[in-house]
N, C-alpha and C positions, 0 to 999 in steps of 0.2 A: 504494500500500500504506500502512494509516494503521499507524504504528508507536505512536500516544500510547495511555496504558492509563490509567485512570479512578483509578488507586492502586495500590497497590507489591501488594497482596494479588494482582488480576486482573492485574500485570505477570507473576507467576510462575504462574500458575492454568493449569492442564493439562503443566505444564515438569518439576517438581521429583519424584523420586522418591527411598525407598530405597537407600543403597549408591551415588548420584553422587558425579564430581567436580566443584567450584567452584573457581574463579578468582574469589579477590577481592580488587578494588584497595585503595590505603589505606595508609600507612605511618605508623606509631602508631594515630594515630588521626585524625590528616590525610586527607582528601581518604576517608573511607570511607563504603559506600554506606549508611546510617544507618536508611535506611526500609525500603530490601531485607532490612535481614539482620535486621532486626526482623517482617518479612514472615515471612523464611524460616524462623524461630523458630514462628511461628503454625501452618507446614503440621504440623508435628508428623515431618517425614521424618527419619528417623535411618542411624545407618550411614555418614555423609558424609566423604569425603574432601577437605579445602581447602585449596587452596594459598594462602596469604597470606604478605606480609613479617612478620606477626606474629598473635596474637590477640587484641588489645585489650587491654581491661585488665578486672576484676573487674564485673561490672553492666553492661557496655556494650560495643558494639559485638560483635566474635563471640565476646566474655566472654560473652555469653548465651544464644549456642548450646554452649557447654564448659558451661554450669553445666544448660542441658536434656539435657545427655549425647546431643545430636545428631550430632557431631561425633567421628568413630572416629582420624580418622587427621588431621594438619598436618605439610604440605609448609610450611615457616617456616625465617627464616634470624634473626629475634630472637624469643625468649618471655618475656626477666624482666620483664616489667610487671603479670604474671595468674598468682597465687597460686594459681586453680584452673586452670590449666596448670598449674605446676608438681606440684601435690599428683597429678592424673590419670596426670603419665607416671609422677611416681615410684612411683605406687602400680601399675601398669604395667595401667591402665584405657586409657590412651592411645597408640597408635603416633607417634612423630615422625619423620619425613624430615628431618635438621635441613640444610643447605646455606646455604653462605656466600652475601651477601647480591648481591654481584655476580654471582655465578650460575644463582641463582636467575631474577634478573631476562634475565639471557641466555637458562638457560632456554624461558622462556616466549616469551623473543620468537623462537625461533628455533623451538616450537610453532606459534606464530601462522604464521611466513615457511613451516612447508611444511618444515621443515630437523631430521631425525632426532633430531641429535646433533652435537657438537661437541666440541672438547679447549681445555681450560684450564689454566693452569702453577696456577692456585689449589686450594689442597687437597693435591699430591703430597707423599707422603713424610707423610701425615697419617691420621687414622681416616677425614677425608672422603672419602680414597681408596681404603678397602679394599674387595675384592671388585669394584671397575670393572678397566677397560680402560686401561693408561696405554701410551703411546707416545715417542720419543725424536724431534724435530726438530732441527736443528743444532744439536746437544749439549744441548739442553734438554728435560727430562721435564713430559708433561704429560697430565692425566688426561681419560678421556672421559667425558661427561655426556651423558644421554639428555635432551632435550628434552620441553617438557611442555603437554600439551592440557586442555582442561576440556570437563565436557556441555555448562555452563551458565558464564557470569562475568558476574558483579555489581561494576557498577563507579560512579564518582562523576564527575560532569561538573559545569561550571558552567552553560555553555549548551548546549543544541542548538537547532537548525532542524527542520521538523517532517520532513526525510529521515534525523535522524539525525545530522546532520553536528557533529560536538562540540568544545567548547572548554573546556580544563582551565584554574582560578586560578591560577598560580605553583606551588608547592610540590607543592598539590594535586594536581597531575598524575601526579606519581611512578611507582607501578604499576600504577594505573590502565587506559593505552594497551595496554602489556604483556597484563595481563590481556585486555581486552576481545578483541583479536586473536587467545589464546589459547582463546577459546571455540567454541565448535561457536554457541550460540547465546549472545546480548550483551543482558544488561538494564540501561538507562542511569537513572539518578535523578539527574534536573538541578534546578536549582533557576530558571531560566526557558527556557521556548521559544519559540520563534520562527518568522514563516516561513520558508520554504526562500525561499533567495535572498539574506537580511537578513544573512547573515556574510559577510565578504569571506572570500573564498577564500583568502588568503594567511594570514588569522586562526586556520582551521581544522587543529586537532591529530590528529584520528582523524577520515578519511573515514565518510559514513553505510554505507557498504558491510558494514561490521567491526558496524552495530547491528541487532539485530532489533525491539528493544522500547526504550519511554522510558516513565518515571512522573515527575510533577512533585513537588517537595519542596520549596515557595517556603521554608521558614522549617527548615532543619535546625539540630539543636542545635549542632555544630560544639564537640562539650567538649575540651577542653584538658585532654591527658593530661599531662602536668606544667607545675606552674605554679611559679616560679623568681621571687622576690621580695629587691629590699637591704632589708637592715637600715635602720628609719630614723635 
């Protein structure tokens, strides 16, 4: 099965409709999938639900699907870096899911494993836990959280092999893996690949099993959402 796609447009091409949901890796603006979501901006689909750690920031990343008004609903557990986030929900154009950041990331992995739902002592006795399910374990309360799947997740890799088999930079990584296992179907944007064979196995972060699709992206921008400078 050849998973490689000729560019992030034909990685999505017959995939993306109206009204889905996406998983997308990234944290800030680390390790996000830069060419997909500027793809996914192109199909012109609206109505979309996405789960991400965040929304980028203003001009970039899924700031540019918020400022296409593609994007209805964010499953996120930070938003102050995107102005038009903020202006959307407040002006109440926006639905937010907001969910603390450890749980989210739970979450989705426990989408991926097959696993409904789960309880967490994070959130009780809080807004994040109104209207769920809480429960008491030896003397401690803890609330339930439904686990989370996607149609589609867009995610950022450094390598693959041509089965898919992926390898996250350091940092990069973060909810990325997450995501990818959370989706029904997995669009990877690596920046080299490789034969199948050429990674050691012990190297390998997310099995090719979890990928359906790879686009190459030798030269991503990689912007630096905050840049932190001494006085000289």
């Amino acid at each position: 099965m050849n998973k490689i796609y000729p560019n992030a447009q034909e990685a999505l091409a017959g995939l993306v409709e109206d009204g889905m949901t996406l998983a997308v890796g990234g944290f800030g603006l680390c390790g996000i999938p830069e060419a997909l979501i500027a793809a996914l901006r192109e199909t012109g689909k609206r109505k979309l639900t996405v789960i991400s750690n965040n929304a980028g920031v203003d001009g970039f990343g899924l700031g540019l699907l918020l400022e296409s008004r593609q994007i209805s609903k964010m499953i996120s557990s930070y938003v102050g870096e995107n102005k038009e986030f903020e202006r959307q929900y407040l002006a109440g154009e926006l639905e937010l899911e907001f969910t603390p950041q450890g749980t989210l990331a739970e979450k989705l992995r426990a989408g991926g494993a097959g696993i409904p739902a789960f309880y967490t002592k994070t959130g009780y006795g809080t807004l994040v836990a109104e209207g769920k399910e809480t429960r008491e374990f030896d003397g401690e309360w803890y609330v339930m959280e439904r686990s989370l799947t996607a149609d589609i997740a867009l995610v950022k890799a450094w390598k693959a092999d041509k089965s898919g088999n992926l390898v996250f930079s350091k940092t990069a990584r973060n909810f990325n893996p997450l995501a990818a296992a959370a989706g029904k179907v997995c669009i990877v944007e690596v920046e080299e690949i490789v034969e199948t064979g050429e990674l050691e196995a012990d190297h390998i972060h997310l099995p090719g099993i979890y990928v359906q699709r790879l686009v190459l992206n030798k030269s991503p921008e990689k912007r630096i959402e905050q840049r932190t400078l001494r006085s000289a």
